[in-house]
PQR file of N, CA, C, O and H, with PARSE charges and radii, in Angstrom:
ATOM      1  N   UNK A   1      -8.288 -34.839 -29.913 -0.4000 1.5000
ATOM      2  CA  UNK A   1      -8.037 -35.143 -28.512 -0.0000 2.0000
ATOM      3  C   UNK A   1      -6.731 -34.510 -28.044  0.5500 1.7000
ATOM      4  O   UNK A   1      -6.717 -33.859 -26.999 -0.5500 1.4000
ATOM      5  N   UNK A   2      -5.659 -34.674 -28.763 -0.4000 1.5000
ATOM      6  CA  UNK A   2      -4.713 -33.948 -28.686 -0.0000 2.0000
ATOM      7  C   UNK A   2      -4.787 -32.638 -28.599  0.5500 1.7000
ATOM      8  O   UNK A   2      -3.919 -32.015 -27.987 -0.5500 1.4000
ATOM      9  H   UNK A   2      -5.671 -35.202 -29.612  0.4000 1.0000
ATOM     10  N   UNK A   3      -5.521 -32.203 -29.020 -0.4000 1.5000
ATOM     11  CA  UNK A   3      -5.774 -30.895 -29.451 -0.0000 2.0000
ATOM     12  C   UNK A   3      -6.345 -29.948 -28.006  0.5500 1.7000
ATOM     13  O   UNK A   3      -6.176 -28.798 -27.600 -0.5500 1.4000
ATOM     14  H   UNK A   3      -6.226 -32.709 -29.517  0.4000 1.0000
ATOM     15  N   UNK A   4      -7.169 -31.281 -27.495 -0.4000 1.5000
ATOM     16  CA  UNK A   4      -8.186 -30.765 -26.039 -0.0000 2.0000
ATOM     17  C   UNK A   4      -6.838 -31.032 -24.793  0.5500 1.7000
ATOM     18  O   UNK A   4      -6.984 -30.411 -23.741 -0.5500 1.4000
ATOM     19  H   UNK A   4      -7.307 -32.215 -27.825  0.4000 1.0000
ATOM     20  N   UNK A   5      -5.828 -31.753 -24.900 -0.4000 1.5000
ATOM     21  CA  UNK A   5      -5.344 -32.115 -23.800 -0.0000 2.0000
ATOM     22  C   UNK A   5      -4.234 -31.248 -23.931  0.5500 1.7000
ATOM     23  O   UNK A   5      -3.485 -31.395 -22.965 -0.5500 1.4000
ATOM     24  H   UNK A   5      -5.709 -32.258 -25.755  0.4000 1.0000
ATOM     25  N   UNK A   6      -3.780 -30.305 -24.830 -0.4000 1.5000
ATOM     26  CA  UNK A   6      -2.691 -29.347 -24.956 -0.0000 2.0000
ATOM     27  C   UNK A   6      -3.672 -28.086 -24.509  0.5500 1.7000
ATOM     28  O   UNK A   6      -3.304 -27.244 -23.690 -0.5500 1.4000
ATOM     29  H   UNK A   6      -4.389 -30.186 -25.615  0.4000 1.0000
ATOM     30  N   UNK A   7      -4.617 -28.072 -24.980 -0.4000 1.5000
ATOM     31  CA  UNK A   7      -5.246 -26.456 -24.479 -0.0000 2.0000
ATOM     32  C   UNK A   7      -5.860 -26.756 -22.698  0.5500 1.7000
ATOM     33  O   UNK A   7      -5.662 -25.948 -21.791 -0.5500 1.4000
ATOM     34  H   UNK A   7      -4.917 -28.756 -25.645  0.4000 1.0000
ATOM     35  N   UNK A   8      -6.437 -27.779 -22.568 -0.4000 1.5000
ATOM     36  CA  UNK A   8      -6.271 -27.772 -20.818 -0.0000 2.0000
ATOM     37  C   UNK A   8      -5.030 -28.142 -20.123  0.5500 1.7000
ATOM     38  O   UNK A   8      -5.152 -28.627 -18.998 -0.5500 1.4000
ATOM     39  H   UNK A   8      -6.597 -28.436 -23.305  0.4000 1.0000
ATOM     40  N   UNK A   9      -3.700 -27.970 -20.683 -0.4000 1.5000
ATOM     41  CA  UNK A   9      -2.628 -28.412 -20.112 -0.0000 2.0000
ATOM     42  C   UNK A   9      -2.226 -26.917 -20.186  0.5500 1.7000
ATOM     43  O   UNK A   9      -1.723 -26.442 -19.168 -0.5500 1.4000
ATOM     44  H   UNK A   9      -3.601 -27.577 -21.597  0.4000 1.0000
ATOM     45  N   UNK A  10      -2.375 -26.170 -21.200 -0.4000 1.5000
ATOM     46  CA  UNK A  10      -1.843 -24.710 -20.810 -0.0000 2.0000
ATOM     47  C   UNK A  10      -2.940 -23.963 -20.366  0.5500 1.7000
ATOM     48  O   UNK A  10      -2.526 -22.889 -19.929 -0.5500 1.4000
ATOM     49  H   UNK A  10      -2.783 -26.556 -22.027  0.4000 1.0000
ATOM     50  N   UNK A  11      -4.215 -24.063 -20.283 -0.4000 1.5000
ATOM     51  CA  UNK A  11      -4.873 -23.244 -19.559 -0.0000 2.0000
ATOM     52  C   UNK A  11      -4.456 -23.560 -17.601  0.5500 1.7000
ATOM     53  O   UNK A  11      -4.342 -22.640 -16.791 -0.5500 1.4000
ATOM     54  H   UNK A  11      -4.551 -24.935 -20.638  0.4000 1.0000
ATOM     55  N   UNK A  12      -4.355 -24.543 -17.378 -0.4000 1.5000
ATOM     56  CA  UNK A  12      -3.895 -25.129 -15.569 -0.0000 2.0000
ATOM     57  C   UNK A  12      -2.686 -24.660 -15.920  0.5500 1.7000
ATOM     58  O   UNK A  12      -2.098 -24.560 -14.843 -0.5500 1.4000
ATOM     59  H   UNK A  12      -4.447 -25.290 -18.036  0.4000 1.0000
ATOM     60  N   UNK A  13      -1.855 -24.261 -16.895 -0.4000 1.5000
ATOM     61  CA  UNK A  13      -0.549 -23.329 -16.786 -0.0000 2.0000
ATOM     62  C   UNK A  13      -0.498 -22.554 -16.272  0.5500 1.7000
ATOM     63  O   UNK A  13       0.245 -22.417 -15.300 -0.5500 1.4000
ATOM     64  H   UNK A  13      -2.332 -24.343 -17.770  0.4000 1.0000
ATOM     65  N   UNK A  14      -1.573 -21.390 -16.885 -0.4000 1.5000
ATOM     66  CA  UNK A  14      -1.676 -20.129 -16.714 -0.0000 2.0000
ATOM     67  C   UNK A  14      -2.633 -19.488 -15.845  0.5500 1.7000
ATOM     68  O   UNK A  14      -2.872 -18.287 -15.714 -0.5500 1.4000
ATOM     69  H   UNK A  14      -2.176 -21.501 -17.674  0.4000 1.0000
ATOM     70  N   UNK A  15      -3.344 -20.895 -15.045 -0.4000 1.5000
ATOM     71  CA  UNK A  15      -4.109 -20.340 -14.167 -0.0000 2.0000
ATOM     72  C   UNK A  15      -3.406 -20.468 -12.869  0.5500 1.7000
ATOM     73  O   UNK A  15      -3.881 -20.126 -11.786 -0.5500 1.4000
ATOM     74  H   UNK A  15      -3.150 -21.870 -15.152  0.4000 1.0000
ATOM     75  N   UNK A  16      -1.952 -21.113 -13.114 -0.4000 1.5000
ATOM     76  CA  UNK A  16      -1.373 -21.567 -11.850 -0.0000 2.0000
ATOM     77  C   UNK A  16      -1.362 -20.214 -11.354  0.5500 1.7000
ATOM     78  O   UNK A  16      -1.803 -19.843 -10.266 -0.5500 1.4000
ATOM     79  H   UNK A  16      -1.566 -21.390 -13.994  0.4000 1.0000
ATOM     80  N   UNK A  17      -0.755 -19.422 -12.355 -0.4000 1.5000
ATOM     81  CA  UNK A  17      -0.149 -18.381 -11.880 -0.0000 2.0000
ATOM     82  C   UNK A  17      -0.817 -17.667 -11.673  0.5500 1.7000
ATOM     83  O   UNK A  17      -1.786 -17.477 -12.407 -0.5500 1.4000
ATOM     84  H   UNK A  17      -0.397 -19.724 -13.239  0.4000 1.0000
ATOM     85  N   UNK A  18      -0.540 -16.824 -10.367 -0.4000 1.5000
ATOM     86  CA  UNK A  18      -1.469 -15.550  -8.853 -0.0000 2.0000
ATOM     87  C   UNK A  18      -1.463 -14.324  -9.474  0.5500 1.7000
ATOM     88  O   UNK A  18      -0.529 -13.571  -9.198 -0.5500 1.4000
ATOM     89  H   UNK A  18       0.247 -16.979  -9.771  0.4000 1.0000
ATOM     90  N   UNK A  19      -2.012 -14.084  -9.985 -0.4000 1.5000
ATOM     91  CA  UNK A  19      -1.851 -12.429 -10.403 -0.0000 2.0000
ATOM     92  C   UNK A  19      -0.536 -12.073 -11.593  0.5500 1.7000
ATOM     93  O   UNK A  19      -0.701 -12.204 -12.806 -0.5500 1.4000
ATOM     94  H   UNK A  19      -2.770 -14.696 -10.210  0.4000 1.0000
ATOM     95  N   UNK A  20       0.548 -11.682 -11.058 -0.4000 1.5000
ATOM     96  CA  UNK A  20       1.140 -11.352 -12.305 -0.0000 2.0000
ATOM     97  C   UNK A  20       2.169 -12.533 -12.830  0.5500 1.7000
ATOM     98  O   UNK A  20       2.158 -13.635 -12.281 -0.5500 1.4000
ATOM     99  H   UNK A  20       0.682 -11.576 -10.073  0.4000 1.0000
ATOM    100  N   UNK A  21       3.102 -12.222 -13.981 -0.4000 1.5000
ATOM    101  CA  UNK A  21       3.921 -13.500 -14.500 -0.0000 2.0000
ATOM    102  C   UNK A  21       4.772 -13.231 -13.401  0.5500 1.7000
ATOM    103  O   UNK A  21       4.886 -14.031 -12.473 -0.5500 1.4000
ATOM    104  H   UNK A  21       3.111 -11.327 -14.427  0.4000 1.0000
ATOM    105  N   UNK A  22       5.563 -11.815 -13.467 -0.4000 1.5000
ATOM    106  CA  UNK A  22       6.702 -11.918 -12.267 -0.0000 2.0000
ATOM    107  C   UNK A  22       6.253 -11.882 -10.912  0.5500 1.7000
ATOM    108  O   UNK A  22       5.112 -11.434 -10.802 -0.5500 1.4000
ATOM    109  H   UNK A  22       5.470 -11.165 -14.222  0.4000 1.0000
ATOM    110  N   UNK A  23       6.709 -12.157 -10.045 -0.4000 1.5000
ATOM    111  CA  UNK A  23       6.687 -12.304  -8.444 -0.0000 2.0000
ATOM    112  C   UNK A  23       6.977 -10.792  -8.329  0.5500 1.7000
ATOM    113  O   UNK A  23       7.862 -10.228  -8.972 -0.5500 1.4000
ATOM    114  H   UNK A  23       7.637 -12.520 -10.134  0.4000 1.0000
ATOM    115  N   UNK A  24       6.092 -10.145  -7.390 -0.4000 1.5000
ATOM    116  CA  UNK A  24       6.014  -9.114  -6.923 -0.0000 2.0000
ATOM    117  C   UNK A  24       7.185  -8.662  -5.358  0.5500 1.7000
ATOM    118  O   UNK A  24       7.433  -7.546  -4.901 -0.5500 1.4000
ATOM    119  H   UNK A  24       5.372 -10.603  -6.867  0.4000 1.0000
ATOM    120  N   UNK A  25       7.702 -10.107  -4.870 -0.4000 1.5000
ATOM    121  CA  UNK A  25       8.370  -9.729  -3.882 -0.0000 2.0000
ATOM    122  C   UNK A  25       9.317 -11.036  -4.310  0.5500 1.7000
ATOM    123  O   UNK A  25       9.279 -11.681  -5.358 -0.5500 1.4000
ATOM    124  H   UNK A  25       7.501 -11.014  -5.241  0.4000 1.0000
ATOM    125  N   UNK A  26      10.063 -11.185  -3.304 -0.4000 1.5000
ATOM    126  CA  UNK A  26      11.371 -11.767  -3.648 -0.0000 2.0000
ATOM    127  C   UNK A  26      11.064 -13.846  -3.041  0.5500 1.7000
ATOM    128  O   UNK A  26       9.959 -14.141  -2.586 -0.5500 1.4000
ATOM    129  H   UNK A  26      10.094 -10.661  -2.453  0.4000 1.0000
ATOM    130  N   UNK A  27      11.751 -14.525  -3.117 -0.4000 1.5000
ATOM    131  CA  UNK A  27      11.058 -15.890  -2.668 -0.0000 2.0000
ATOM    132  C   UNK A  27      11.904 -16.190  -1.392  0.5500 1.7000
ATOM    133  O   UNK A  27      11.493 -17.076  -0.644 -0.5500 1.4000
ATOM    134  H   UNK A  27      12.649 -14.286  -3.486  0.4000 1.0000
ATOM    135  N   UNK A  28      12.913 -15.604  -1.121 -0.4000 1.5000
ATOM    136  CA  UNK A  28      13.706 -15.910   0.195 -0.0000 2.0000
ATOM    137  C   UNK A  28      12.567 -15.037   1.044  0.5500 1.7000
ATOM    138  O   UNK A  28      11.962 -13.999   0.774 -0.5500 1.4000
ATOM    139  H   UNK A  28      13.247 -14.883  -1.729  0.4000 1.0000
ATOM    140  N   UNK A  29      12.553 -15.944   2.210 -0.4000 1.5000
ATOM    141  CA  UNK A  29      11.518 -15.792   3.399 -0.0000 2.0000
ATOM    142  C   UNK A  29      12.035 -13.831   3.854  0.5500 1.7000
ATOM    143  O   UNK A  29      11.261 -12.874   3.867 -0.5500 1.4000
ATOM    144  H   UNK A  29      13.044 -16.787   2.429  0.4000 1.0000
ATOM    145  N   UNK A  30      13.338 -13.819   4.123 -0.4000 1.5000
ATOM    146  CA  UNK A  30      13.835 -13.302   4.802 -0.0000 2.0000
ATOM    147  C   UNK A  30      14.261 -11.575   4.078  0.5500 1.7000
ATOM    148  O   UNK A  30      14.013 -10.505   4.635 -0.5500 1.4000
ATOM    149  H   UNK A  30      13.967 -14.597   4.113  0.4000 1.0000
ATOM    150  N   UNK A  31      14.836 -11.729   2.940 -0.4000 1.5000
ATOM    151  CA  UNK A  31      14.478 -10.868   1.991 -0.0000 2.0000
ATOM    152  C   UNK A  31      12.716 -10.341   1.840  0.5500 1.7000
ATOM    153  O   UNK A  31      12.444  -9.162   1.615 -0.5500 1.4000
ATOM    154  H   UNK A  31      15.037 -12.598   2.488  0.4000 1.0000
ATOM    155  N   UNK A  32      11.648 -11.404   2.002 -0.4000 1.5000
ATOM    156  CA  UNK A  32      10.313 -11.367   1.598 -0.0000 2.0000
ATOM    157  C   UNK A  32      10.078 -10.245   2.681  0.5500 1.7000
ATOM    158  O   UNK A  32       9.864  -9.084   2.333 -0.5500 1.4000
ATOM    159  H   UNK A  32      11.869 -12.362   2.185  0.4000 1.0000
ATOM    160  N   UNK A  33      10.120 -10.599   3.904 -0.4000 1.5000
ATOM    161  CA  UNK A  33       9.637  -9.930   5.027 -0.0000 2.0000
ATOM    162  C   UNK A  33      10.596  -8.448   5.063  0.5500 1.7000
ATOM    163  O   UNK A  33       9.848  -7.533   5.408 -0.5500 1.4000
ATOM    164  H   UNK A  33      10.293 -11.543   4.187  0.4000 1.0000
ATOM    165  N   UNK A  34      11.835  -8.011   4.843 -0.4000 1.5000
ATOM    166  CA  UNK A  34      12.224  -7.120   4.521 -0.0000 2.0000
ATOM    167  C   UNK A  34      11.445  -6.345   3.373  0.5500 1.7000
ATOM    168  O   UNK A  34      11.166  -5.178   3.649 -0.5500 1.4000
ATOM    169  H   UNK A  34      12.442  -8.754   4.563  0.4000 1.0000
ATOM    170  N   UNK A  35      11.040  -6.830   2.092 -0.4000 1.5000
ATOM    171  CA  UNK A  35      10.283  -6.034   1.168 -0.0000 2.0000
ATOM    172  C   UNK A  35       8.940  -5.305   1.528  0.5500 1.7000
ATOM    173  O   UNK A  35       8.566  -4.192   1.157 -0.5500 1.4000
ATOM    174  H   UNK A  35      11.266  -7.778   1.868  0.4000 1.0000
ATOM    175  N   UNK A  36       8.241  -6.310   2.431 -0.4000 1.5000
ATOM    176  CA  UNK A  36       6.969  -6.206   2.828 -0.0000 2.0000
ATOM    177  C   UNK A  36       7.037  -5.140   3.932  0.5500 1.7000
ATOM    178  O   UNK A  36       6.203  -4.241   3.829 -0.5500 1.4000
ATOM    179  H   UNK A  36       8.545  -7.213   2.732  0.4000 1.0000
ATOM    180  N   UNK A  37       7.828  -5.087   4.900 -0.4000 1.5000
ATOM    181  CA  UNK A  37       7.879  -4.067   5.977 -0.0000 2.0000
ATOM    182  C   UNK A  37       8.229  -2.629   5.162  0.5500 1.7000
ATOM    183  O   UNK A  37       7.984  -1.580   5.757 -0.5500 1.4000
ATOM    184  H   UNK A  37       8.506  -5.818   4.984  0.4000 1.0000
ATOM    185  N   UNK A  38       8.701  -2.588   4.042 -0.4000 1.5000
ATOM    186  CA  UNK A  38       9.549  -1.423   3.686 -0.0000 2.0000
ATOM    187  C   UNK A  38       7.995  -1.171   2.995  0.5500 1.7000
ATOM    188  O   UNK A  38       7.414  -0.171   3.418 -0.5500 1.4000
ATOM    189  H   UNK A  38       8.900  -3.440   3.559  0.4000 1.0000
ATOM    190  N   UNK A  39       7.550  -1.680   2.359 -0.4000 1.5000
ATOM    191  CA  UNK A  39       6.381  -1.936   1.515 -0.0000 2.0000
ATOM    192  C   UNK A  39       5.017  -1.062   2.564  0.5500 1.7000
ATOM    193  O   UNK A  39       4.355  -0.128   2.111 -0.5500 1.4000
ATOM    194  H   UNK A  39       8.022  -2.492   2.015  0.4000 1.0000
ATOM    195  N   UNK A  40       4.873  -1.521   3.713 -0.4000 1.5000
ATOM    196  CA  UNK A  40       3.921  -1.469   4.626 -0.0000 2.0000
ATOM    197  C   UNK A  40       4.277  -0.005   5.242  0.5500 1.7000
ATOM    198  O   UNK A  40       3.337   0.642   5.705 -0.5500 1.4000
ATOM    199  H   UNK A  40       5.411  -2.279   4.081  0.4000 1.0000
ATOM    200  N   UNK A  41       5.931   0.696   5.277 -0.4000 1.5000
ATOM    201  CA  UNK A  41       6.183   1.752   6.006 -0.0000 2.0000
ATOM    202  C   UNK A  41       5.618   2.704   5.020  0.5500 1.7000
ATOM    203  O   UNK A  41       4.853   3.536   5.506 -0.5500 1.4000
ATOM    204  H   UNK A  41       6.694   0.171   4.901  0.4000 1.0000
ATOM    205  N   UNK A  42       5.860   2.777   3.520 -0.4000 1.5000
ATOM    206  CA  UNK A  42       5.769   3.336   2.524 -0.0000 2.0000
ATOM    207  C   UNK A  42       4.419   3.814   2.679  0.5500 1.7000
ATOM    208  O   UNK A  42       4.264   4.961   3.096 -0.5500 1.4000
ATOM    209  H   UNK A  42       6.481   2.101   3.125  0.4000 1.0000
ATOM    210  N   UNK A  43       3.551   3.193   2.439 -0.4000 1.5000
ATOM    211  CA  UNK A  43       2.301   3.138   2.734 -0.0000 2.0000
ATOM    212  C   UNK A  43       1.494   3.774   3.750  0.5500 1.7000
ATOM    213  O   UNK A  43       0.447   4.388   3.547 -0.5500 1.4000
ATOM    214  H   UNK A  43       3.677   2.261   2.100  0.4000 1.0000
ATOM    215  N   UNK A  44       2.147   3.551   5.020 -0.4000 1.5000
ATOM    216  CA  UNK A  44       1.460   4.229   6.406 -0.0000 2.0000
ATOM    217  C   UNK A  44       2.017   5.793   6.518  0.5500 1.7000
ATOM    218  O   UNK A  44       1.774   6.559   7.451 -0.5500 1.4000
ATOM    219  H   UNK A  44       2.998   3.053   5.185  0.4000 1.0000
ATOM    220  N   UNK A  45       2.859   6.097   5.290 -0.4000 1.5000
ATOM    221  CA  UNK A  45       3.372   7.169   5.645 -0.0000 2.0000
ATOM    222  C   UNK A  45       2.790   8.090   4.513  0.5500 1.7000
ATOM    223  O   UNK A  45       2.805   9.310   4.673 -0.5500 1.4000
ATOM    224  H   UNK A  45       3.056   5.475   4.532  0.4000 1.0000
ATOM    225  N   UNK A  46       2.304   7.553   3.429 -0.4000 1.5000
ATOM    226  CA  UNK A  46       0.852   8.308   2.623 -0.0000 2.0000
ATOM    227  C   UNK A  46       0.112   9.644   3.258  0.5500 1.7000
ATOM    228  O   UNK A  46      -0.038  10.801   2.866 -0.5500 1.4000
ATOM    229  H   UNK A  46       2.292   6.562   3.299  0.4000 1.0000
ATOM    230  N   UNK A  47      -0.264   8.924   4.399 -0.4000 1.5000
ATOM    231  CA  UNK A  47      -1.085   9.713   4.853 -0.0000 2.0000
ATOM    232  C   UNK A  47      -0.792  10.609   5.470  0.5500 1.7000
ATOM    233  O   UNK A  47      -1.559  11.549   5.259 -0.5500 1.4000
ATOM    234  H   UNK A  47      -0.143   7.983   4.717  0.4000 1.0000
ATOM    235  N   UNK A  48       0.392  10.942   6.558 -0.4000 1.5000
ATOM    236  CA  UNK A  48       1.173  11.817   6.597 -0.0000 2.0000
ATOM    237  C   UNK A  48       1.075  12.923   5.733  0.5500 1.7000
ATOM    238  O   UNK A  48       0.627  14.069   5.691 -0.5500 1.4000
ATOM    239  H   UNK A  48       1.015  10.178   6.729  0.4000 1.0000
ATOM    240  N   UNK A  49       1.731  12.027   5.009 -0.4000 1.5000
ATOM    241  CA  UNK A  49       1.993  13.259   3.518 -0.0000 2.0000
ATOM    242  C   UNK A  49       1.278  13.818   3.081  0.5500 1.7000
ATOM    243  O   UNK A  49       1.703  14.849   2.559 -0.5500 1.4000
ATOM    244  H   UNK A  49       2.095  11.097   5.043  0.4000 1.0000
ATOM    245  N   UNK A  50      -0.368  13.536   2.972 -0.4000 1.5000
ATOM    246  CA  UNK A  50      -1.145  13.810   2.371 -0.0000 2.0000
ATOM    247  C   UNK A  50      -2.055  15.141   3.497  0.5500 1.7000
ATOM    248  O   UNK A  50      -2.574  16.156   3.034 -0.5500 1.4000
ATOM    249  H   UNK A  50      -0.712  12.698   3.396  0.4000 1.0000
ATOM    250  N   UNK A  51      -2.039  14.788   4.910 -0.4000 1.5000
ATOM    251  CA  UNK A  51      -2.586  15.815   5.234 -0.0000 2.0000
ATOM    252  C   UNK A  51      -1.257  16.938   5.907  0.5500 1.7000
ATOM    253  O   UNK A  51      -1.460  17.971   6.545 -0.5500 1.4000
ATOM    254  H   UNK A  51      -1.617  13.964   5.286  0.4000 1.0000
ATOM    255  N   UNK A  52       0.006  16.386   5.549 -0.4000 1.5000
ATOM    256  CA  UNK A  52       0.666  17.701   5.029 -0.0000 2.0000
ATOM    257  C   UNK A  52       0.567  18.849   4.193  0.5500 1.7000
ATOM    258  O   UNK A  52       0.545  20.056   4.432 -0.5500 1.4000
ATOM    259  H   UNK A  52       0.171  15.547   5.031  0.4000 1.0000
ATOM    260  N   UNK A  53       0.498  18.007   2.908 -0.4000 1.5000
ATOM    261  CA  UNK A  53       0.273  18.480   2.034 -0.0000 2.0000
ATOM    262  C   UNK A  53      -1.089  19.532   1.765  0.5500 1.7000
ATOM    263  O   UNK A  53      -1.128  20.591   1.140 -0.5500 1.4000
ATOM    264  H   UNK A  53       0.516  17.026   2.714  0.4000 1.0000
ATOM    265  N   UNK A  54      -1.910  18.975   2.317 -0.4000 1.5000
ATOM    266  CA  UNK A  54      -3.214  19.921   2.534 -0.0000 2.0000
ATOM    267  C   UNK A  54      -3.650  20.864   4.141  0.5500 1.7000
ATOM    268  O   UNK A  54      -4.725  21.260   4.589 -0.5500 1.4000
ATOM    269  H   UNK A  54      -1.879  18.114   2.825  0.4000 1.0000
ATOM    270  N   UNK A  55      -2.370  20.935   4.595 -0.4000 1.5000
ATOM    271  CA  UNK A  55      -2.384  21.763   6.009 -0.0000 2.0000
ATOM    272  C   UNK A  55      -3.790  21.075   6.681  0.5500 1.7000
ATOM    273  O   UNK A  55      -4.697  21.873   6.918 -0.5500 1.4000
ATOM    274  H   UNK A  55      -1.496  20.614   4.231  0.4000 1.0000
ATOM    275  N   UNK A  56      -3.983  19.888   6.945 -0.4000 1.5000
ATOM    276  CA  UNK A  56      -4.652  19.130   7.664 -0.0000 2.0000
ATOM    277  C   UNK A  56      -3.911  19.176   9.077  0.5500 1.7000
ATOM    278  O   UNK A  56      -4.516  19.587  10.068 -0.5500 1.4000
ATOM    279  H   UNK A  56      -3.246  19.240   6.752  0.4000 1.0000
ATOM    280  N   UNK A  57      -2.478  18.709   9.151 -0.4000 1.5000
ATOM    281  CA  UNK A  57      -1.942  18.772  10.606 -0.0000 2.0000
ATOM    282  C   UNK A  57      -1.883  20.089  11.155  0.5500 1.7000
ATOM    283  O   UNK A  57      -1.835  20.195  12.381 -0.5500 1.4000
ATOM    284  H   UNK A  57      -1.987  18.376   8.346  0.4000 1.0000
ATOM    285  N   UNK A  58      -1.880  21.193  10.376 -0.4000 1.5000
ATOM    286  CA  UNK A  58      -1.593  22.435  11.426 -0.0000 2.0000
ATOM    287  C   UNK A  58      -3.098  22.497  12.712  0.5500 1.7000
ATOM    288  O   UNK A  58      -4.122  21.830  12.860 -0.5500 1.4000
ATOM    289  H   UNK A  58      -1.919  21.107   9.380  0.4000 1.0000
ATOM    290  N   UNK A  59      -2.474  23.676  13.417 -0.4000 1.5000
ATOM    291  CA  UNK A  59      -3.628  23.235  14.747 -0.0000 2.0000
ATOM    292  C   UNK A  59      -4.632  24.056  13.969  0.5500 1.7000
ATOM    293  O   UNK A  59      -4.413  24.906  13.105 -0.5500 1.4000
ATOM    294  H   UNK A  59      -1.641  24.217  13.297  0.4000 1.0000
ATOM    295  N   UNK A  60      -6.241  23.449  14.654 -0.4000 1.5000
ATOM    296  CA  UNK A  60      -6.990  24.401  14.180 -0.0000 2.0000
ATOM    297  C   UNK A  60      -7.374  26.137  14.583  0.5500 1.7000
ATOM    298  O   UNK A  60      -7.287  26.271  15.804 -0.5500 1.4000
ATOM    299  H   UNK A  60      -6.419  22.759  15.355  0.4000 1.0000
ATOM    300  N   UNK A  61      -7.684  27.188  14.028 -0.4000 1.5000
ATOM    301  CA  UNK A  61      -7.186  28.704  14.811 -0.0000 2.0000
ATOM    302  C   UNK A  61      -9.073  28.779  15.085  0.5500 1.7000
ATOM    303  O   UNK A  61      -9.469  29.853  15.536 -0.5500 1.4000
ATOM    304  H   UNK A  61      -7.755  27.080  13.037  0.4000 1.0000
ATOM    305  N   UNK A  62      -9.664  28.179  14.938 -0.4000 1.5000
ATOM    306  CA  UNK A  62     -11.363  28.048  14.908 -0.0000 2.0000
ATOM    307  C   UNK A  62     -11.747  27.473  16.453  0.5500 1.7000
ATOM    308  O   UNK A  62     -12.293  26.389  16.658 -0.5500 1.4000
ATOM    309  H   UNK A  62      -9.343  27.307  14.571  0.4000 1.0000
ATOM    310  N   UNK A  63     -11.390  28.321  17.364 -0.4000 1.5000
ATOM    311  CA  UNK A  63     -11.242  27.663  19.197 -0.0000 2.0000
ATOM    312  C   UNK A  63     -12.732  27.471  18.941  0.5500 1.7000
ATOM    313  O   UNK A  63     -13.357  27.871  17.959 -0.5500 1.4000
ATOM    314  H   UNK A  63     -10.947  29.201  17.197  0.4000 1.0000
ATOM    315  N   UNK A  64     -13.174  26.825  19.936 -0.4000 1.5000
ATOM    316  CA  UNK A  64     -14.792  26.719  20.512 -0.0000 2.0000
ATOM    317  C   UNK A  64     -15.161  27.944  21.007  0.5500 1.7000
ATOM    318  O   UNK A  64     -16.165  28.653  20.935 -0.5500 1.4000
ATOM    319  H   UNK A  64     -12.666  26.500  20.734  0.4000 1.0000
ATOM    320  N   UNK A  65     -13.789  28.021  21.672 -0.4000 1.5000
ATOM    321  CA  UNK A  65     -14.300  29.087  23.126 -0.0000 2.0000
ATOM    322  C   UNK A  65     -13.500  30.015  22.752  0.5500 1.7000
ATOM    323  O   UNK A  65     -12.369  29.630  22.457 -0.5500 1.4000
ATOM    324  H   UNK A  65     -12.973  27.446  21.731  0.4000 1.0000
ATOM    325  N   UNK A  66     -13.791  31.501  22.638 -0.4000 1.5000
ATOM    326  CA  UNK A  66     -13.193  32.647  22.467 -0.0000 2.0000
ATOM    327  C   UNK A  66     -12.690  32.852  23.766  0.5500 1.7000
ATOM    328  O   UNK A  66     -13.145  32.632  24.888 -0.5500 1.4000
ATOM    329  H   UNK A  66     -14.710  31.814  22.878  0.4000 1.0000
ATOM    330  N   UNK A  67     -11.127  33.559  23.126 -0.4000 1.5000
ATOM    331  CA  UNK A  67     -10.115  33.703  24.248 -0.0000 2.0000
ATOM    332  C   UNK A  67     -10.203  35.294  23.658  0.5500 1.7000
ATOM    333  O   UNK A  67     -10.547  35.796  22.587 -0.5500 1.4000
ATOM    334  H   UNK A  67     -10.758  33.737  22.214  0.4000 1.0000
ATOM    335  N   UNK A  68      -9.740  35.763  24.848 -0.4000 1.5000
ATOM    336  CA  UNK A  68      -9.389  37.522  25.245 -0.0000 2.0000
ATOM    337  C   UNK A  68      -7.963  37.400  23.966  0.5500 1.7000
ATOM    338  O   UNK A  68      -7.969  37.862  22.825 -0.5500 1.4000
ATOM    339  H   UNK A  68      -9.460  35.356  25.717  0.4000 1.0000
ATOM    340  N   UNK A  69      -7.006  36.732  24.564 -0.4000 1.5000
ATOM    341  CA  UNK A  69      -5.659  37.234  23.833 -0.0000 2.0000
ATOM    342  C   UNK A  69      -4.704  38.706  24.088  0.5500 1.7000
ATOM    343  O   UNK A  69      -3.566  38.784  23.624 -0.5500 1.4000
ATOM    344  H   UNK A  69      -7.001  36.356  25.490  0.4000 1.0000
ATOM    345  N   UNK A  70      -5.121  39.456  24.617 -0.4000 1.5000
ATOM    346  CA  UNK A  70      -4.564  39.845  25.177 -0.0000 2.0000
ATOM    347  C   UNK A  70      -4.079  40.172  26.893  0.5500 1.7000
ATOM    348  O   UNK A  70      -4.898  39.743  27.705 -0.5500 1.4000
ATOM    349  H   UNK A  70      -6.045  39.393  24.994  0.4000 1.0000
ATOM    350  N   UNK A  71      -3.099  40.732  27.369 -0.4000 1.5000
ATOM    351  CA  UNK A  71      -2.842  41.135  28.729 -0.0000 2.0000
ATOM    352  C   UNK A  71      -4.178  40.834  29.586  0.5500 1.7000
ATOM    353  O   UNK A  71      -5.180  41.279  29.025 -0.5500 1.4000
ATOM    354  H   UNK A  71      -2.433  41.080  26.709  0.4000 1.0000
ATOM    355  N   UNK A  72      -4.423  40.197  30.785 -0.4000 1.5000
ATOM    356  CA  UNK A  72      -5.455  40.169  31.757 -0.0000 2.0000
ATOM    357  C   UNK A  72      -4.128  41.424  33.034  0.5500 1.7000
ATOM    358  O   UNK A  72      -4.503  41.781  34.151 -0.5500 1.4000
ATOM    359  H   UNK A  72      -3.609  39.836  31.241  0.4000 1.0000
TER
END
């Protein structure tokens, strides 16, 4: 019996815990919301980078409509 009430006393241990042992962000509210915004900029700026990186932002030179280009 002992035996059953130590292994369901550490299994509700270890299920308390959310995902990892350490805390992924900090427990002050205020610090928290600082991590998370820096966290969230990091992130939105991926993509940026990514169609930098693959000349996605340059303009496209493939017009619809053919232009003269030169002198009228």
């Amino acid at each position: 019996m002992r035996r059953l009430l130590t292994a369901a006393f550490l299994a509700a241990v270890l299920t308390s815990n959310v995902g990892c042992f350490l805390p992924a962000y900090d427990a002050d509210p205020a610090v928290r919301a600082k991590q998370l915004i820096y966290t969230s900029e990091n992130l939105r700026a991926i993509r940026t980078e990514w169609e930098r990186f693959w000349f996605l932002d340059a303009p496209d030179h493939m017009a619809p409509v053919r232009t003269h280009g030169g002198i009228l």
